[in-house]
C-alpha positions as CSV (number, residue, x, y, z in Angstrom):
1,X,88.7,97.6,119.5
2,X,87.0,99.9,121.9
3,X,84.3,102.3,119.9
4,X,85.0,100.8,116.7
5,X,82.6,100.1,114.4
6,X,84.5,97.6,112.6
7,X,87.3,94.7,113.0
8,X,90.5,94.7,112.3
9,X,90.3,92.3,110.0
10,X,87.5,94.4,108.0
11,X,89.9,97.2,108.5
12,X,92.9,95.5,106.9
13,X,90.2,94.6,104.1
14,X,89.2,98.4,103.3
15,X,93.4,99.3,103.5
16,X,94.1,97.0,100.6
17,X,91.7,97.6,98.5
18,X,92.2,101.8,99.1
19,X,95.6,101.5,98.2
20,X,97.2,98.5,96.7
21,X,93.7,97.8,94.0
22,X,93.3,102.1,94.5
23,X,89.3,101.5,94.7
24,X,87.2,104.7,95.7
25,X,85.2,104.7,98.9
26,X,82.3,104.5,96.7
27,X,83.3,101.0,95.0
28,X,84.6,100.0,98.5
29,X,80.6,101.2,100.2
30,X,79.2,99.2,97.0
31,X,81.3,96.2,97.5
32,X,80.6,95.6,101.4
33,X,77.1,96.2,100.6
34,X,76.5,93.5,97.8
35,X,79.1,90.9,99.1
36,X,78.9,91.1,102.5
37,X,75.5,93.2,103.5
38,X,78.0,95.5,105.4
39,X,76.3,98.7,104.8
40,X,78.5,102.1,106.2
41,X,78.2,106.0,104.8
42,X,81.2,107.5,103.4
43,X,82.4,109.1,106.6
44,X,82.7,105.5,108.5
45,X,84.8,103.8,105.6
46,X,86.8,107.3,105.5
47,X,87.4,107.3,109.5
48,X,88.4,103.3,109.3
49,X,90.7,104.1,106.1
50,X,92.2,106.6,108.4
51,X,93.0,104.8,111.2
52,X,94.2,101.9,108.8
53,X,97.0,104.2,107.6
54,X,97.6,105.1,111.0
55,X,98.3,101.4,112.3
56,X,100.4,101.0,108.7
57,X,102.7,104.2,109.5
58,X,103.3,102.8,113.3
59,X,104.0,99.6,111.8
60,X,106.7,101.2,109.4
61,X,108.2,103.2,112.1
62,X,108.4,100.3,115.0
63,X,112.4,99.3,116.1
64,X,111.8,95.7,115.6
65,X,110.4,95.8,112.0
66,X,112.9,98.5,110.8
67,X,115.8,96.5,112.3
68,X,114.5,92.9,110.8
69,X,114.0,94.9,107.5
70,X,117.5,96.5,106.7
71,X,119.2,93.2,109.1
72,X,120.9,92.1,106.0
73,X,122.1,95.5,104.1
74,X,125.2,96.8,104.3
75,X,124.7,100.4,104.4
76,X,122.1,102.5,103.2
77,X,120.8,105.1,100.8
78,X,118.5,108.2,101.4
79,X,116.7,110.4,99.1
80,X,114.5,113.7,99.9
81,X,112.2,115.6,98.1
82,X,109.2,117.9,98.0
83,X,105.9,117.1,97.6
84,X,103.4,120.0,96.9
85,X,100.1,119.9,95.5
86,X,99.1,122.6,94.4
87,X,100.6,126.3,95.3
88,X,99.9,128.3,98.6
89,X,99.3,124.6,100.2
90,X,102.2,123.1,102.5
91,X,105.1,121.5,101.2
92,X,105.3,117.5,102.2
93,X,108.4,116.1,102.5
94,X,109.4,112.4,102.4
95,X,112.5,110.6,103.0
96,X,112.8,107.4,101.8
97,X,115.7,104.3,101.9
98,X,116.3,103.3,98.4
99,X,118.2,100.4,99.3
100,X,114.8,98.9,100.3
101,X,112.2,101.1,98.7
102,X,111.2,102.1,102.0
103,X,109.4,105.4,102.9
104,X,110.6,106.4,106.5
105,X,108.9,109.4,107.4
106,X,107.3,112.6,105.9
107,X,106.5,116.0,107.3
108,X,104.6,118.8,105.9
109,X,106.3,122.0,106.3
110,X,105.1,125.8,106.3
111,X,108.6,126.8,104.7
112,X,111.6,125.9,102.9
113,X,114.0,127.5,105.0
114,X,117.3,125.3,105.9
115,X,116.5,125.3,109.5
116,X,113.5,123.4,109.0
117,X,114.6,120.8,106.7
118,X,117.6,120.4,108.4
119,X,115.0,119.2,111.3
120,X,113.8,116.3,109.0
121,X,117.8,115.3,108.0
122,X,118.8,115.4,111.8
123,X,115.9,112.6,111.5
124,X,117.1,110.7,109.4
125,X,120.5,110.8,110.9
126,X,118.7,109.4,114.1
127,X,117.2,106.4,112.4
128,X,120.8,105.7,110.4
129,X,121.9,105.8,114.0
130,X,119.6,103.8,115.1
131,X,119.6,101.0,112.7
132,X,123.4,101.0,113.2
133,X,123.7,101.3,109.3
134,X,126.2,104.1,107.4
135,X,125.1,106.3,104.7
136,X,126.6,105.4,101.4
137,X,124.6,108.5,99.9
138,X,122.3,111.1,99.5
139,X,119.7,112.1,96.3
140,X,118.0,115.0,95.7
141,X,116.9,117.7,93.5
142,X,120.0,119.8,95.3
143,X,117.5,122.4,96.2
144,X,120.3,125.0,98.4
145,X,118.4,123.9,101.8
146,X,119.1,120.4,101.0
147,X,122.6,120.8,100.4
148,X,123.6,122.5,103.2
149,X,121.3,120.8,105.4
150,X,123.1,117.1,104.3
151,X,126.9,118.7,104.3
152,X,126.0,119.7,107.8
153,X,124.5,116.5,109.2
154,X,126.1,113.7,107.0
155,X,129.4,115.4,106.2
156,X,131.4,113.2,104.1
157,X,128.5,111.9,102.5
158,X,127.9,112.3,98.4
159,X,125.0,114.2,97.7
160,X,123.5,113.5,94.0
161,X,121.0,114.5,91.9
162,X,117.9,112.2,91.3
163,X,118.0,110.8,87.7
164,X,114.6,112.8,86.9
165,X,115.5,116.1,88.5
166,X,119.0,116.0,86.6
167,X,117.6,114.7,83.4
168,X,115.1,117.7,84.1
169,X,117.6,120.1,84.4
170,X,119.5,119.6,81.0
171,X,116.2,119.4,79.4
172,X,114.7,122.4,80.5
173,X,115.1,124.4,77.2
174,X,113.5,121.5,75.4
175,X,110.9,121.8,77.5
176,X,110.3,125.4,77.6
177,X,110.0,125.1,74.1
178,X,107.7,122.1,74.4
179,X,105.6,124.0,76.9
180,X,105.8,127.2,74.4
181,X,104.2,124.7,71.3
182,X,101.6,123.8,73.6
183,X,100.3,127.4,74.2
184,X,100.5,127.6,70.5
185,X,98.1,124.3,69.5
186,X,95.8,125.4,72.4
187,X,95.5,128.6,70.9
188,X,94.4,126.8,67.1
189,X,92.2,124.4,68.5
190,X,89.3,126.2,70.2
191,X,85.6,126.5,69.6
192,X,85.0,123.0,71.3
193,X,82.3,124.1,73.5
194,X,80.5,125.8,70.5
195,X,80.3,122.7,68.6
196,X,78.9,120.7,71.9
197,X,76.4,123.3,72.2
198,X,74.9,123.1,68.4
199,X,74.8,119.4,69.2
200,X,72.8,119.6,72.2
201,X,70.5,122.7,70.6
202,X,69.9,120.3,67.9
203,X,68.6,117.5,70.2
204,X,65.8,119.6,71.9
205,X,64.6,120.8,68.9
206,X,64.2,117.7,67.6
207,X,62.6,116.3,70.7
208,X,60.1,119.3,70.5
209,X,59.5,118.6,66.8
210,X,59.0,114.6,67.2
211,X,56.0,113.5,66.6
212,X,54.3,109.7,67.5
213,X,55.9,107.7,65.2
214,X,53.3,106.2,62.7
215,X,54.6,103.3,59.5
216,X,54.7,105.7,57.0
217,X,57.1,107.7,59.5
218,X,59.6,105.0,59.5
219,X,62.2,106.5,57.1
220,X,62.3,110.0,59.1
221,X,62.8,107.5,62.3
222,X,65.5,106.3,60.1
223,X,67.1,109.6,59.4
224,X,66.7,110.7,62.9
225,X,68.2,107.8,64.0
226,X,71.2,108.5,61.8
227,X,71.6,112.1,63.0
228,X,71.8,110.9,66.8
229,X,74.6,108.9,65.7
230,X,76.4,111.6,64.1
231,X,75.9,113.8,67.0
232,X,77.5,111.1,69.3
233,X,80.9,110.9,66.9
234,X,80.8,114.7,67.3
235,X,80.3,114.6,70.9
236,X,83.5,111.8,71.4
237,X,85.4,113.7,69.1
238,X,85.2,117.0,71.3
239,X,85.6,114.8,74.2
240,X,89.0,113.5,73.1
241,X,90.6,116.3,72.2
242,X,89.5,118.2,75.1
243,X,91.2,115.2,76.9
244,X,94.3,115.4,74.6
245,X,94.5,119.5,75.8
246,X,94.5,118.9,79.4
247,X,96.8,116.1,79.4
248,X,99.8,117.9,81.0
249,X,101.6,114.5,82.5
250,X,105.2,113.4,81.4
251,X,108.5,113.8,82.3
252,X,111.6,115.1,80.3
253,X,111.7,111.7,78.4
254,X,108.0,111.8,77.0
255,X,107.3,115.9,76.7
256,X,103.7,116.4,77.0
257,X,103.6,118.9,74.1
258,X,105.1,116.5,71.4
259,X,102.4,114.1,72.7
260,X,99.6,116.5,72.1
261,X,100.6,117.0,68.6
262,X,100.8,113.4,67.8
263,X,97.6,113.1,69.3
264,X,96.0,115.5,67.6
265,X,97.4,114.4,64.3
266,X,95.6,111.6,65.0
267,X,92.2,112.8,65.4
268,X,92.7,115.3,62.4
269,X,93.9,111.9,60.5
270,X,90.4,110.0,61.8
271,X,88.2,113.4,60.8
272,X,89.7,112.9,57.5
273,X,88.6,109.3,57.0
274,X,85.4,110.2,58.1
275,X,85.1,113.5,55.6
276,X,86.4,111.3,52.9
277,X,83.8,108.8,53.2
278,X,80.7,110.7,53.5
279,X,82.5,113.1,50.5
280,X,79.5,113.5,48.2
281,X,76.7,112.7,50.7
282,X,74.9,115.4,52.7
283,X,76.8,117.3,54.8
284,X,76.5,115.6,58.4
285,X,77.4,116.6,61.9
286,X,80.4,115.0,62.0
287,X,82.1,117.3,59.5
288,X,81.8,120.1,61.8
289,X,84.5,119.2,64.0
């Protein structure tokens, strides 16, 4: 194409390894470069990945492929949620068919407010329309814009809940308890960073205090040898459980606070086997943690 830097079959290339093998532009730069002495910064792959997902989302949203997709389905089934990553940043929100796992079309939106969503539903109407295809029925988390919105533009229609946002809902006071245990294991387990710090203050002083290493030196190599060991257990130790503590995934069928107490049984159950085995040797890194 005109002022392109790259082909579209190079383009179609970076698209599936971005996002059906999820490689980083960094892997992707690295790959082109080893393989196929293609070498681009950062900002070219990004600008291609770009306009790959552009020529995917006018692909999903052409007559033709939309009509040959849903050609043999009887009616069809919408869903709409909310998509927010983090707070203060604008809500996306995506319809999708679930008849054939199809997203249709997503719009980030500065508010909530019924006349805006009803916008994106009026939509979705339009491609039903379109498609010539009926509405069996409509899923969401029943947020009050939603259900308003879809009684005014599909009335008739059943309006559910999603099986996550109602399994959520009866839940929720398993999982404010769940969240409550969490604060409570967070507060027990600290001093992490402390530990990691002694580690590291340990291996400076001994870099300042080695010497060259003559033979009669070799058991003290030994022993230093041994320490560094420790130090690394210590070190993975403290890694994992600060992995364990910011592990916040999981829906209402796998609460993320009975996970972190099995986990960290776990690791209390390893320290043991460790304590127990150096049990009346010197005292070691290791039993720190």
């Amino acid at each position: 194409m005109p002022w392109w830097v790259l082909g579209w079959d190079v383009v179609c290339w970076l698209g599936q390894r971005r996002f059906a093998r999820h490689w980083s532009v960094g892997q992707i730069r690295a790959e082109l470069a080893d393989t196929y002495q293609i070498r681009l910064s950062d900002d070219a792959l990004e600008r291609s990945i770009r306009r790959y997902q552009q020529m995917l989302a006018a692909r999903q949203h052409d007559p033709q492929q939309l009509a040959a997709a849903y050609a043999d389905v009887d009616a069809v089934v919408l869903a709409i949620d909310g998509l927010q990553p983090e707070k203060g940043h604008e809500t996306l929100y995506v319809v999708r068919e679930l008849a054939r796992k199809r997203v249709w079309f997503a719009e980030a939106l500065l508010s909530s407010a019924a006349a805006e969503v009803q916008q994106l539903l009026a939509q979705a109407r339009s491609w039903a329309e379109q498609l010539g295809k009926p509405v069996r029925l409509w899923m969401s988390d029943k947020q009050e814009a939603f259900v308003r919105g879809i009684a005014s533009e599909f009335p008739g229609v059943p309006h559910r809940y999603g099986t996550n946002h109602f399994v959520r809902d009866v839940a929720k006071p398993v999982l404010d308890a769940d969240s409550r245990a969490k604060v409570q294991m967070r507060r027990k387990v600290r001093g992490l960073r402390t530990i990691e710090r002694e580690v590291f203050a340990e291996r400076r002083a001994a870099e300042l205090a080695r010497l060259p290493e003559l033979p009669s030196e070799a058991p003290q190599a030994d022993a230093g040898q041994a320490d560094a060991s420790a130090q690394d257990i210590v070190l993975d130790y403290c890694a994992a459980v600060r992995g364990i503590l910011n592990d916040d995934q999981g829906g209402p069928l796998h609460p993320p606070g009975l996970r972190m107490a099995e986990a960290l049984e776990d690791v209390h159950t390893s320290l043991q086997r460790h304590l127990e085995v150096k049990k009346g040797g010197r005292r070691t890194s290791a039993s720190r943690v």
